[in-house]
N, CA, C and O atoms as a GROMACS GRO file, in nm:
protein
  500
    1UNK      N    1  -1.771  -0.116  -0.943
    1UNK     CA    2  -1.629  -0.096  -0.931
    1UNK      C    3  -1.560  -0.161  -1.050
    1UNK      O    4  -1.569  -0.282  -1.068
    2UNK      N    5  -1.488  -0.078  -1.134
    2UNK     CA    6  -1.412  -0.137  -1.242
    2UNK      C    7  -1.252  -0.209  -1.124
    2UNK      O    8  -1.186  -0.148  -1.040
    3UNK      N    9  -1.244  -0.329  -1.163
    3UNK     CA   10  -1.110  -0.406  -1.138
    3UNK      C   11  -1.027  -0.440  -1.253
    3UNK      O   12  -1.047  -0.506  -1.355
    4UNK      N   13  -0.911  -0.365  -1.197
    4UNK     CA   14  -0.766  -0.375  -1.333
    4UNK      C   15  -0.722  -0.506  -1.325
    4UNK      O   16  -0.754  -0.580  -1.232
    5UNK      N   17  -0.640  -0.544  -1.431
    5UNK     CA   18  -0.596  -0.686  -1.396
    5UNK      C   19  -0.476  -0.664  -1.339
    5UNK      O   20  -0.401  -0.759  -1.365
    6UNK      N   21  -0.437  -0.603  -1.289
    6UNK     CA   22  -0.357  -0.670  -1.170
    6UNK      C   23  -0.421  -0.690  -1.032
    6UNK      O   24  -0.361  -0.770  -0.960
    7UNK      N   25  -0.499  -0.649  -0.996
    7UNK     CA   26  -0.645  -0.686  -0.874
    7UNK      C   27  -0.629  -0.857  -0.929
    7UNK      O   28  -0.561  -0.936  -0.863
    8UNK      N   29  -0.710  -0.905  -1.073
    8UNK     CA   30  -0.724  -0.990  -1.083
    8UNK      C   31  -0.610  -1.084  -1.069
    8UNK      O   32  -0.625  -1.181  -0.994
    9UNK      N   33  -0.538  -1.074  -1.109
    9UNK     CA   34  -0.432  -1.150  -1.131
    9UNK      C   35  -0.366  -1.171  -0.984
    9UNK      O   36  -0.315  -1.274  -0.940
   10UNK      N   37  -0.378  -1.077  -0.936
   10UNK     CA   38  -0.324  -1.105  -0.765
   10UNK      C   39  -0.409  -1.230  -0.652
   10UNK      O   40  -0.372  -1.313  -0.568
   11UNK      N   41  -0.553  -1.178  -0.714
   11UNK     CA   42  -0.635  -1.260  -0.668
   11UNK      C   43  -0.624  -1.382  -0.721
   11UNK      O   44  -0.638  -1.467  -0.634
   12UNK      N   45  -0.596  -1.445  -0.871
   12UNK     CA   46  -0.611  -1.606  -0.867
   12UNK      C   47  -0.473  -1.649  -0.874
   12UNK      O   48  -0.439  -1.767  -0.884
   13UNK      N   49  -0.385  -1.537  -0.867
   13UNK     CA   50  -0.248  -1.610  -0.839
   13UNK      C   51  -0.180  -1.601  -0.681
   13UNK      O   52  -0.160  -1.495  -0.623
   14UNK      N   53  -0.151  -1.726  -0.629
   14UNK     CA   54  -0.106  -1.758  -0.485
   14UNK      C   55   0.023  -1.697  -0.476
   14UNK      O   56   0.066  -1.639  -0.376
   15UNK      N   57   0.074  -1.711  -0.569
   15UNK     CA   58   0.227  -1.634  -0.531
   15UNK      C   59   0.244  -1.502  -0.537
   15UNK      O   60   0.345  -1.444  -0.497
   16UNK      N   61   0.125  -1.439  -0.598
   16UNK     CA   62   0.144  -1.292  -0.635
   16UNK      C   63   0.162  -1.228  -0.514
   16UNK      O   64   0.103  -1.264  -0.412
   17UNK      N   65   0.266  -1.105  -0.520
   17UNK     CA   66   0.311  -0.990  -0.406
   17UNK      C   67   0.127  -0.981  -0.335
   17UNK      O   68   0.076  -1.021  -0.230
   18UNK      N   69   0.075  -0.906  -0.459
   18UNK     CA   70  -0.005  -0.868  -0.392
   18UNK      C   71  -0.168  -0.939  -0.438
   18UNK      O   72  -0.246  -0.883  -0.515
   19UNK      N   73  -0.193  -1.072  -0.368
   19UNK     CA   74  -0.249  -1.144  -0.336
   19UNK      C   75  -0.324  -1.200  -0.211
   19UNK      O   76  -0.406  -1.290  -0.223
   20UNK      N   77  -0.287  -1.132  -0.066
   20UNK     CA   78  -0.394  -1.072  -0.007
   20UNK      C   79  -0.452  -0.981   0.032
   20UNK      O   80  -0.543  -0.988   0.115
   21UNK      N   81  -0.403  -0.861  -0.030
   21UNK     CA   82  -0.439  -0.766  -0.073
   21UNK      C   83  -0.563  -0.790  -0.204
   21UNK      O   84  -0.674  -0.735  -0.202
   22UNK      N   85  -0.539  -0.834  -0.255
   22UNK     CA   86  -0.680  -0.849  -0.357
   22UNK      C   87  -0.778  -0.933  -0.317
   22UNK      O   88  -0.891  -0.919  -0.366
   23UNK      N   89  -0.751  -1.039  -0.217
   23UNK     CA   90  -0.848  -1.094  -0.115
   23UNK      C   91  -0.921  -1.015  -0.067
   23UNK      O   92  -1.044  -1.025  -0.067
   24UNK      N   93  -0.855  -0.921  -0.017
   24UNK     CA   94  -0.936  -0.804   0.092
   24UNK      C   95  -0.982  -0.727   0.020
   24UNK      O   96  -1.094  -0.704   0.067
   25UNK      N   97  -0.966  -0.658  -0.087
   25UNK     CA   98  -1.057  -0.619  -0.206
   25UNK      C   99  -1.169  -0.668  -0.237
   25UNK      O  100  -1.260  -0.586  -0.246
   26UNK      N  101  -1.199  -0.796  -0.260
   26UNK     CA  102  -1.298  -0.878  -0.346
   26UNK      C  103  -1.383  -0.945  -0.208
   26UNK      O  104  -1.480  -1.020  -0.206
   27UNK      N  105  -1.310  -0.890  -0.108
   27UNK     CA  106  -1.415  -0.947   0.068
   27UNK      C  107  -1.503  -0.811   0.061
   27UNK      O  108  -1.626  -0.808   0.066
   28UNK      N  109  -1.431  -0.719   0.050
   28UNK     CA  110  -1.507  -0.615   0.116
   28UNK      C  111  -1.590  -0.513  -0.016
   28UNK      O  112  -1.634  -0.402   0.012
   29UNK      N  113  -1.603  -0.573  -0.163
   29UNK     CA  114  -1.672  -0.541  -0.245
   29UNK      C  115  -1.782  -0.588  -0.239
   29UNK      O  116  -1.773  -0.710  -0.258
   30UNK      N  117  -1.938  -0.542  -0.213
   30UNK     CA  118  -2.010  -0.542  -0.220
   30UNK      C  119  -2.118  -0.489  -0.360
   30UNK      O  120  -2.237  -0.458  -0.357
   31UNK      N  121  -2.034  -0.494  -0.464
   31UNK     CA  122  -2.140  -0.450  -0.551
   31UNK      C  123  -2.125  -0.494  -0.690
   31UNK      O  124  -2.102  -0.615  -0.697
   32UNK      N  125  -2.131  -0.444  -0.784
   32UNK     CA  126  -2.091  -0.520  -0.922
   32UNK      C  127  -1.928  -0.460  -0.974
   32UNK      O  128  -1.865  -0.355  -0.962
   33UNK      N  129  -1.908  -0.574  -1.030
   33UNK     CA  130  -1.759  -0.568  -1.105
   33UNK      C  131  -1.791  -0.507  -1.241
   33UNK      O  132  -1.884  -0.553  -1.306
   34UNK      N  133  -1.713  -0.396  -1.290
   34UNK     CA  134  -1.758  -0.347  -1.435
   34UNK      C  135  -1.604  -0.374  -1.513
   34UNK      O  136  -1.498  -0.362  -1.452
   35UNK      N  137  -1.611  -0.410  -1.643
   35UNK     CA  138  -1.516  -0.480  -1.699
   35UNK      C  139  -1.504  -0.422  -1.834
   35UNK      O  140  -1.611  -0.371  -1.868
   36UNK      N  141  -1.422  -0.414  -1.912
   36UNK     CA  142  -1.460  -0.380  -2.075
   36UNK      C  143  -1.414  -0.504  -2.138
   36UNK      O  144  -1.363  -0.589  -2.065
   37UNK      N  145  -1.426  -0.527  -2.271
   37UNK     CA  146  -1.426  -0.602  -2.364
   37UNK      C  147  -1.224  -0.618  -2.364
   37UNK      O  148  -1.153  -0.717  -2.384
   38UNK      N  149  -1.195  -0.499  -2.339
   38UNK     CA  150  -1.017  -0.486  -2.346
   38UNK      C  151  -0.947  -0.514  -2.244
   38UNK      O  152  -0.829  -0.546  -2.256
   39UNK      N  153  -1.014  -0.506  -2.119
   39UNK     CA  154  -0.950  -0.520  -1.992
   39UNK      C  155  -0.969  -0.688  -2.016
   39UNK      O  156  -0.861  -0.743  -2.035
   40UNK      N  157  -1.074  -0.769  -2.017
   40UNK     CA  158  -1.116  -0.906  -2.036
   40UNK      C  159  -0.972  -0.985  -2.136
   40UNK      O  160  -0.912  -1.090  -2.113
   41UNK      N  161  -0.958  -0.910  -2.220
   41UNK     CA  162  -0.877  -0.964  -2.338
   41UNK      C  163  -0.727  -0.930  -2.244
   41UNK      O  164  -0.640  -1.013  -2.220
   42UNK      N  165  -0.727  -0.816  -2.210
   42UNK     CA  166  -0.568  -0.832  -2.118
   42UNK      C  167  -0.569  -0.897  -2.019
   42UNK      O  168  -0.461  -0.957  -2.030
   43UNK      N  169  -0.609  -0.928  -1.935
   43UNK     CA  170  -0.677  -1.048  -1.834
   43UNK      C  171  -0.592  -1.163  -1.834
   43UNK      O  172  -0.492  -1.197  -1.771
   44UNK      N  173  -0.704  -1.241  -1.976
   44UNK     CA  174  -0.707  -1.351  -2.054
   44UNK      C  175  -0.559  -1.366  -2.061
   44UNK      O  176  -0.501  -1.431  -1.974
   45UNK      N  177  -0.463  -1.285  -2.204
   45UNK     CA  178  -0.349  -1.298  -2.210
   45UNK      C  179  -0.231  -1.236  -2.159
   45UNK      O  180  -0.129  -1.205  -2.220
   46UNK      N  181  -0.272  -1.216  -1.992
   46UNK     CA  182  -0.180  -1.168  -1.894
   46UNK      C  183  -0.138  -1.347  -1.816
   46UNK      O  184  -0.028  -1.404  -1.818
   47UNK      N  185  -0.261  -1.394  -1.760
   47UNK     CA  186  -0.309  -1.508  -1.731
   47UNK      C  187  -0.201  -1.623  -1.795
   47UNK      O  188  -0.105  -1.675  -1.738
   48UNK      N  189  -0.256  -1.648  -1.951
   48UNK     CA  190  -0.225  -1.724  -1.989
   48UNK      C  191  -0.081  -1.715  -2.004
   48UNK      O  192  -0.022  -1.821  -2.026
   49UNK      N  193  -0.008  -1.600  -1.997
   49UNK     CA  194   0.155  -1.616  -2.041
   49UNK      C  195   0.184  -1.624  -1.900
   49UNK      O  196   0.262  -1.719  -1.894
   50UNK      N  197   0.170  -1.587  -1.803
   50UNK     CA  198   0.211  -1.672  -1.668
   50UNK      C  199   0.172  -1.745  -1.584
   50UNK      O  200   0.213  -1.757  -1.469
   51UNK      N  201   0.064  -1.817  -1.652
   51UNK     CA  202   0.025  -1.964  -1.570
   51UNK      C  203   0.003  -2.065  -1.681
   51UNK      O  204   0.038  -2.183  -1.676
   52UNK      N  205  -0.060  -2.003  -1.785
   52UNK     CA  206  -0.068  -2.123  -1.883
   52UNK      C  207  -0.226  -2.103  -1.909
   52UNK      O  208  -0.303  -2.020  -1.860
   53UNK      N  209  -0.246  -2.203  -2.000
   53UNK     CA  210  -0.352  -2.230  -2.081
   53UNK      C  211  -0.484  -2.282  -1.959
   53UNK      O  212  -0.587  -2.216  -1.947
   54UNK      N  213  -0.457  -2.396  -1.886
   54UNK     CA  214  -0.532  -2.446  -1.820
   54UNK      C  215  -0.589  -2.314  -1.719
   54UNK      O  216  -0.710  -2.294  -1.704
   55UNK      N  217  -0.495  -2.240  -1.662
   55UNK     CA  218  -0.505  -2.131  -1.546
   55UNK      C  219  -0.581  -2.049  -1.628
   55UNK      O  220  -0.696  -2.060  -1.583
   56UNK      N  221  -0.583  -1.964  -1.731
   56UNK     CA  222  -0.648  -1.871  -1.762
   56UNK      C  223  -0.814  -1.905  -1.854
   56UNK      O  224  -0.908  -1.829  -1.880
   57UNK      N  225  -0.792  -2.058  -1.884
   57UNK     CA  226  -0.977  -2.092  -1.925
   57UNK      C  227  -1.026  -2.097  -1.794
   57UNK      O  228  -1.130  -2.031  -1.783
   58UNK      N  229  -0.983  -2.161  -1.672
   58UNK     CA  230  -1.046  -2.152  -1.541
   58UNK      C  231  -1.054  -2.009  -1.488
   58UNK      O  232  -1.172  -1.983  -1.469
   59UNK      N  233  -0.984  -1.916  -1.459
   59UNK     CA  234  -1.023  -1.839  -1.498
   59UNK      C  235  -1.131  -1.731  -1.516
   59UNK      O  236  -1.184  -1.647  -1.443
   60UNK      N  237  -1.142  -1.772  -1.665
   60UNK     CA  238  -1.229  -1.684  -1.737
   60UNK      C  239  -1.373  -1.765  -1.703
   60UNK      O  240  -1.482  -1.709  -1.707
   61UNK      N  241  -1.351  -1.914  -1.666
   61UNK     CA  242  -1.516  -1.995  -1.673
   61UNK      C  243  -1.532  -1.897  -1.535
   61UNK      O  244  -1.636  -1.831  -1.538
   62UNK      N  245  -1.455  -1.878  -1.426
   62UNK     CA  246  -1.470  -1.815  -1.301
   62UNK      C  247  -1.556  -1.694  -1.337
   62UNK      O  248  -1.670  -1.678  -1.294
   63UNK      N  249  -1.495  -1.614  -1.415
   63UNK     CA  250  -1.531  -1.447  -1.415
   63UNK      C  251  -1.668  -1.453  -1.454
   63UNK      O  252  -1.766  -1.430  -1.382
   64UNK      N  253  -1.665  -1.488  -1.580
   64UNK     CA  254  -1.784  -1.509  -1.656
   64UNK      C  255  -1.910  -1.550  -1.588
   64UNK      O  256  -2.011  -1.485  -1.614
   65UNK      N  257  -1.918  -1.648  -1.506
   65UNK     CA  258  -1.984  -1.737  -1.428
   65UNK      C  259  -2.038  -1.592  -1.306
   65UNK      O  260  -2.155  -1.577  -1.271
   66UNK      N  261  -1.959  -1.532  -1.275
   66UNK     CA  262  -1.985  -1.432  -1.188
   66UNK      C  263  -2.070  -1.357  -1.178
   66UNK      O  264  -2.094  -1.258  -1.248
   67UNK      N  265  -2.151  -1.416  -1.046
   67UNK     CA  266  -2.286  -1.262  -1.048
   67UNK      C  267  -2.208  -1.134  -1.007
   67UNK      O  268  -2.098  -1.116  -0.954
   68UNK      N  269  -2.291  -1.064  -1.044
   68UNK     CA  270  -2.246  -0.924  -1.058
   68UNK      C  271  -2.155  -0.850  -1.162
   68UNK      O  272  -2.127  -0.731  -1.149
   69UNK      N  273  -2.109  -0.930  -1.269
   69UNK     CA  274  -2.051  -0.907  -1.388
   69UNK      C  275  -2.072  -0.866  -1.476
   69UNK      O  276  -2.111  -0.924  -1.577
   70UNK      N  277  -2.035  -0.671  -1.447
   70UNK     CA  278  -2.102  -0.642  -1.566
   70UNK      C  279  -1.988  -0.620  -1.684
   70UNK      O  280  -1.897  -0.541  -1.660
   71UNK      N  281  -1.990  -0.684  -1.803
   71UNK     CA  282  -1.919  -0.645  -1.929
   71UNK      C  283  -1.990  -0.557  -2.020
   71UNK      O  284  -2.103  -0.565  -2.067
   72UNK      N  285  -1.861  -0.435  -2.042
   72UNK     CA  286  -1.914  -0.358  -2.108
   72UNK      C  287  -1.828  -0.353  -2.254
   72UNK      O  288  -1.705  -0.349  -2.252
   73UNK      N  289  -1.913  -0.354  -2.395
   73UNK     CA  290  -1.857  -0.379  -2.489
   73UNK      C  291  -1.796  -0.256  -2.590
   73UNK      O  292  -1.888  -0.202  -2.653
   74UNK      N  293  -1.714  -0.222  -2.608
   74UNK     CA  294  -1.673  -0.086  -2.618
   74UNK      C  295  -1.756  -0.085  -2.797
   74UNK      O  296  -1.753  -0.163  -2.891
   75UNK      N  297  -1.831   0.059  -2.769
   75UNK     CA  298  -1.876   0.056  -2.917
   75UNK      C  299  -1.743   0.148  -3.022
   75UNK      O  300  -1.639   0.186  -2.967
   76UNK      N  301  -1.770   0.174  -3.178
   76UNK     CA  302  -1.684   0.257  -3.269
   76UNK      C  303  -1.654   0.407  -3.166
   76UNK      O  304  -1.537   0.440  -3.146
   77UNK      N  305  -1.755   0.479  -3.114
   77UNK     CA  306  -1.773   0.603  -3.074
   77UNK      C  307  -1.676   0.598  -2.954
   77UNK      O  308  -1.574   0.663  -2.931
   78UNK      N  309  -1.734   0.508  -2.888
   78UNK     CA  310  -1.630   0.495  -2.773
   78UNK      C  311  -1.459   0.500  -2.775
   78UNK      O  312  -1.372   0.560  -2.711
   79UNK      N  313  -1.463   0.400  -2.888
   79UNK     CA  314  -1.343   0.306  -2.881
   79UNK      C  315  -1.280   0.430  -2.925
   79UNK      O  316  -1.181   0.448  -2.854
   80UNK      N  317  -1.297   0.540  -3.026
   80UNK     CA  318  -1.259   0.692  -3.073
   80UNK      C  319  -1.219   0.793  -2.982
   80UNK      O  320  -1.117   0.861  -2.994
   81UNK      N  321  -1.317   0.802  -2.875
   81UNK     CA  322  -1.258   0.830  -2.731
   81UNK      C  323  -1.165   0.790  -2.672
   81UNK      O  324  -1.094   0.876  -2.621
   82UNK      N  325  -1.132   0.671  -2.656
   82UNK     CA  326  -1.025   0.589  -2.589
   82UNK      C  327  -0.946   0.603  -2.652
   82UNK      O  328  -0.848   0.579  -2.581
   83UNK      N  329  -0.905   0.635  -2.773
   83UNK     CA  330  -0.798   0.617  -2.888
   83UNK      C  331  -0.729   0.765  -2.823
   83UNK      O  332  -0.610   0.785  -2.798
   84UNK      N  333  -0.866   0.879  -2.800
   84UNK     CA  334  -0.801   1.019  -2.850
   84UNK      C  335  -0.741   1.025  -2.696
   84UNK      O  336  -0.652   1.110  -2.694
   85UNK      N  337  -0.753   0.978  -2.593
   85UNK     CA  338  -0.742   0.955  -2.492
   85UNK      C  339  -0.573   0.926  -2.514
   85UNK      O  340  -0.490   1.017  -2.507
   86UNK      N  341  -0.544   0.798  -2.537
   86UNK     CA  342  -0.401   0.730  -2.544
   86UNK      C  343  -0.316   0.833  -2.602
   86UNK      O  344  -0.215   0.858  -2.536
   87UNK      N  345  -0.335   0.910  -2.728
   87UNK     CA  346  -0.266   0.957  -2.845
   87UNK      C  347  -0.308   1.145  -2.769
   87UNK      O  348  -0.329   1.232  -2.854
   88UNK      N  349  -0.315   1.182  -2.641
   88UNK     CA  350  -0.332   1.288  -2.650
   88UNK      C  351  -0.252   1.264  -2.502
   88UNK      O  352  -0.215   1.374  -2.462
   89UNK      N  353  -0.218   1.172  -2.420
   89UNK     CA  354  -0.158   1.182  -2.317
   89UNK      C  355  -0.005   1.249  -2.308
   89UNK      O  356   0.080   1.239  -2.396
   90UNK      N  357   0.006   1.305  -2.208
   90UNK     CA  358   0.161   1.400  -2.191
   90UNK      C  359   0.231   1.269  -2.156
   90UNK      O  360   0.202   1.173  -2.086
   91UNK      N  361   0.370   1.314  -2.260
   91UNK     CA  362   0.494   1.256  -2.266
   91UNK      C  363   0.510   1.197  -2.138
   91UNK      O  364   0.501   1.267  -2.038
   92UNK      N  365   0.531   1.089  -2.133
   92UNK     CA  366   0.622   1.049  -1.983
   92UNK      C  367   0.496   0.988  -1.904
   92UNK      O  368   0.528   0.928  -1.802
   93UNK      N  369   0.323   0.996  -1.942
   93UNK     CA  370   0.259   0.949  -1.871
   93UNK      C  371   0.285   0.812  -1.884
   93UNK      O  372   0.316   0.757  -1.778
   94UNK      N  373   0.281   0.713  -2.020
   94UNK     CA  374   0.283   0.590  -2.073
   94UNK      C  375   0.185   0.486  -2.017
   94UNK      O  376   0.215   0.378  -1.966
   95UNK      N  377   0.047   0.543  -2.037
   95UNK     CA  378  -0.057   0.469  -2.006
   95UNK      C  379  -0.050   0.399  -2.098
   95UNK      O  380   0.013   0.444  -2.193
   96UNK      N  381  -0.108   0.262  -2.112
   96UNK     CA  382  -0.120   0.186  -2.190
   96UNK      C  383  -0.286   0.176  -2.256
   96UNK      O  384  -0.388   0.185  -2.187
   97UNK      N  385  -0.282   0.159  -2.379
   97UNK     CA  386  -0.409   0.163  -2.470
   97UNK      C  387  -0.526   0.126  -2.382
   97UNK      O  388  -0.618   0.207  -2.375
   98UNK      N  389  -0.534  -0.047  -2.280
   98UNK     CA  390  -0.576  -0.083  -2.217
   98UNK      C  391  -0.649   0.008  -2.065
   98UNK      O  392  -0.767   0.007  -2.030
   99UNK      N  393  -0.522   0.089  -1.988
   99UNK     CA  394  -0.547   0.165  -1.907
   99UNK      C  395  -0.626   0.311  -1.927
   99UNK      O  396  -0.696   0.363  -1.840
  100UNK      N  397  -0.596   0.374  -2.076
  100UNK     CA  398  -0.700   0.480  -2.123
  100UNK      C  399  -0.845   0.426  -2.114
  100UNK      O  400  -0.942   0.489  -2.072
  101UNK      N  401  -0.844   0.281  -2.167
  101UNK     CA  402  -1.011   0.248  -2.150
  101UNK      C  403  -1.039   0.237  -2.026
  101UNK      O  404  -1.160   0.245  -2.001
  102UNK      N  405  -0.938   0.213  -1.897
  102UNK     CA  406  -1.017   0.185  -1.782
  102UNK      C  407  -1.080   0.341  -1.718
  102UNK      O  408  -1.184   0.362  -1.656
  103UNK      N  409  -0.993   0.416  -1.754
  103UNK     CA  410  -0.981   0.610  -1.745
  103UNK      C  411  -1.128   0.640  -1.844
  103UNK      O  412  -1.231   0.689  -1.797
  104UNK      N  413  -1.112   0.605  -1.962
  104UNK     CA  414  -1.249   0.596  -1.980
  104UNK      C  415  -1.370   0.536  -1.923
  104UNK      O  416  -1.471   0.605  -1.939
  105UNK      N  417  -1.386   0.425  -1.862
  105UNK     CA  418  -1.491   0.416  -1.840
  105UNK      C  419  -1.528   0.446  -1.702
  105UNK      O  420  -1.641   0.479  -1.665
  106UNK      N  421  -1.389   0.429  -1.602
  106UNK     CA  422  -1.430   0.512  -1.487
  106UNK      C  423  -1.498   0.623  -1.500
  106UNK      O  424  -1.578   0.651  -1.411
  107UNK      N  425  -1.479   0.719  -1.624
  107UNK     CA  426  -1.518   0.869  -1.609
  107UNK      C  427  -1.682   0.826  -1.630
  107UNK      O  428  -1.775   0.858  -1.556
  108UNK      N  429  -1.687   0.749  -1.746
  108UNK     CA  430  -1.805   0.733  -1.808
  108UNK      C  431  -1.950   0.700  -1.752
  108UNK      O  432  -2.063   0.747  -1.766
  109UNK      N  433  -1.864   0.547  -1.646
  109UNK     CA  434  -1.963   0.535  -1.542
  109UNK      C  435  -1.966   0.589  -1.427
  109UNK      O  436  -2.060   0.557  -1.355
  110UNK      N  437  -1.870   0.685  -1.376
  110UNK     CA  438  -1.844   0.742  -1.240
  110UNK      C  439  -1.817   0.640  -1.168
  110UNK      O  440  -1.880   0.625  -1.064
  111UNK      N  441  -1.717   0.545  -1.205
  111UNK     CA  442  -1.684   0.401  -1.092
  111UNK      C  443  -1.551   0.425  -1.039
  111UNK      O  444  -1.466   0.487  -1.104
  112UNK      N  445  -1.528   0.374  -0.916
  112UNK     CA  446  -1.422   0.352  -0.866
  112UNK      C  447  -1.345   0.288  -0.919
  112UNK      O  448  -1.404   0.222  -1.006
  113UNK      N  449  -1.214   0.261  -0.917
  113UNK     CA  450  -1.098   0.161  -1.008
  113UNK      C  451  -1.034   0.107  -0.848
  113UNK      O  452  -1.002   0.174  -0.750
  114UNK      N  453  -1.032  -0.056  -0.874
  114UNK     CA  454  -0.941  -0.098  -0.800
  114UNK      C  455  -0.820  -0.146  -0.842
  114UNK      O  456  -0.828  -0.258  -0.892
  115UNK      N  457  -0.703  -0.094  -0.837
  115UNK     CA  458  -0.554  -0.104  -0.912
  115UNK      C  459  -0.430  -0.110  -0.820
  115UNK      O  460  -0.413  -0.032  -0.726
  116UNK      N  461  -0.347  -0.205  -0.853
  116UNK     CA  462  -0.196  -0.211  -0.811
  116UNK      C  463  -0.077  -0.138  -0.878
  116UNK      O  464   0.042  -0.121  -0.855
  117UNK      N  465  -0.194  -0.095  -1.003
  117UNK     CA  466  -0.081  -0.012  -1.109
  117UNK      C  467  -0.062   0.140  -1.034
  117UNK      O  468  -0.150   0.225  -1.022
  118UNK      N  469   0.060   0.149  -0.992
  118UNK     CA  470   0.098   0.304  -0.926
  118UNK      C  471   0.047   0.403  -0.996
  118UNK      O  472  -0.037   0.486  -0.963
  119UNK      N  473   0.142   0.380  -1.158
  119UNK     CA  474   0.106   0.496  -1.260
  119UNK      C  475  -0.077   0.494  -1.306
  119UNK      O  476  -0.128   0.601  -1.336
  120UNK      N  477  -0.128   0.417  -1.306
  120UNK     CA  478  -0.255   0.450  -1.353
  120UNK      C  479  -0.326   0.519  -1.206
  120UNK      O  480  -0.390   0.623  -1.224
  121UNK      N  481  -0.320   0.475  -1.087
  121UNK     CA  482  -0.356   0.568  -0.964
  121UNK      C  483  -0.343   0.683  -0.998
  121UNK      O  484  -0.438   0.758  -0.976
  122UNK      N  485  -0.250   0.724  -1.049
  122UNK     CA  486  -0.162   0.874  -0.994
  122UNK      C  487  -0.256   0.970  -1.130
  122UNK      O  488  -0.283   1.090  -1.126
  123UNK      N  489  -0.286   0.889  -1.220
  123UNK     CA  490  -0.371   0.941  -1.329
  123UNK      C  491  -0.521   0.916  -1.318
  123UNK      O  492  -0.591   0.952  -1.412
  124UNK      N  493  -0.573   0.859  -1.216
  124UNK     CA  494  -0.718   0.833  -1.193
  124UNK      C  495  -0.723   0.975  -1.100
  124UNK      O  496  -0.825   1.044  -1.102
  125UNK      N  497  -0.635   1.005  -1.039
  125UNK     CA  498  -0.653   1.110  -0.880
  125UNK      C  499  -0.667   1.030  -0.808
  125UNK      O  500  -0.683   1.057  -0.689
   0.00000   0.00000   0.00000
């Protein structure tokens, strides 16, 4: 199962809306987390601009540390895909660079996406 960061972010933040809701996500996942190299990096500096420095190295020692973590590292070929992906979307979708890679690799690996983002749902199906 690829997890967007707002899953994450709900989950290590207590105040977040939707924070037990991503509890109940990460209870009832049973299998591996699939991640890209870009989702990790938006994560990181989603994290750090609203909790801070200390919140987002803990964190990342968390994720990292995680069995079942798979990171996937986007190669040139890929990353060309993902590009033509962003730069070919209809007006008014406004996926973000980040969310084409998750659209990519859902397709890629045939994984489920767990997301709070409305607009990227409505573009997964």
């Amino acid at each position: 199962m690829i997890v967007d960061t707002s899953v994450f972010f709900g989950l290590y933040h207590e105040h977040d809306v939707h924070h037990e809701e991503a509890l109940g996500i990460f209870r009832r996942m049973g299998e591996n987390i699939l991640l890209s190299d870009f989702m990790l990096n938006e994560l990181a500096s989603v994290v750090l601009r609203k909790t801070g420095i200390e919140k987002a190295n803990a964190m990342l020692d968390t994720l990292l540390e995680m069995d079942g973590l798979v990171l996937h590292y986007t190669t040139k070929q890929e990353f060309s895909e993902i590009l033509s992906l962003f730069r070919n979307q209809k007006n008014g979708d406004n996926l973000s660079f980040v969310d084409c890679s998750i659209i990519w690799l859902a397709r890629h690996y045939g994984a489920k996406v767990a997301t709070f983002d409305k607009n990227l749902q409505e573009r997964l199906g």
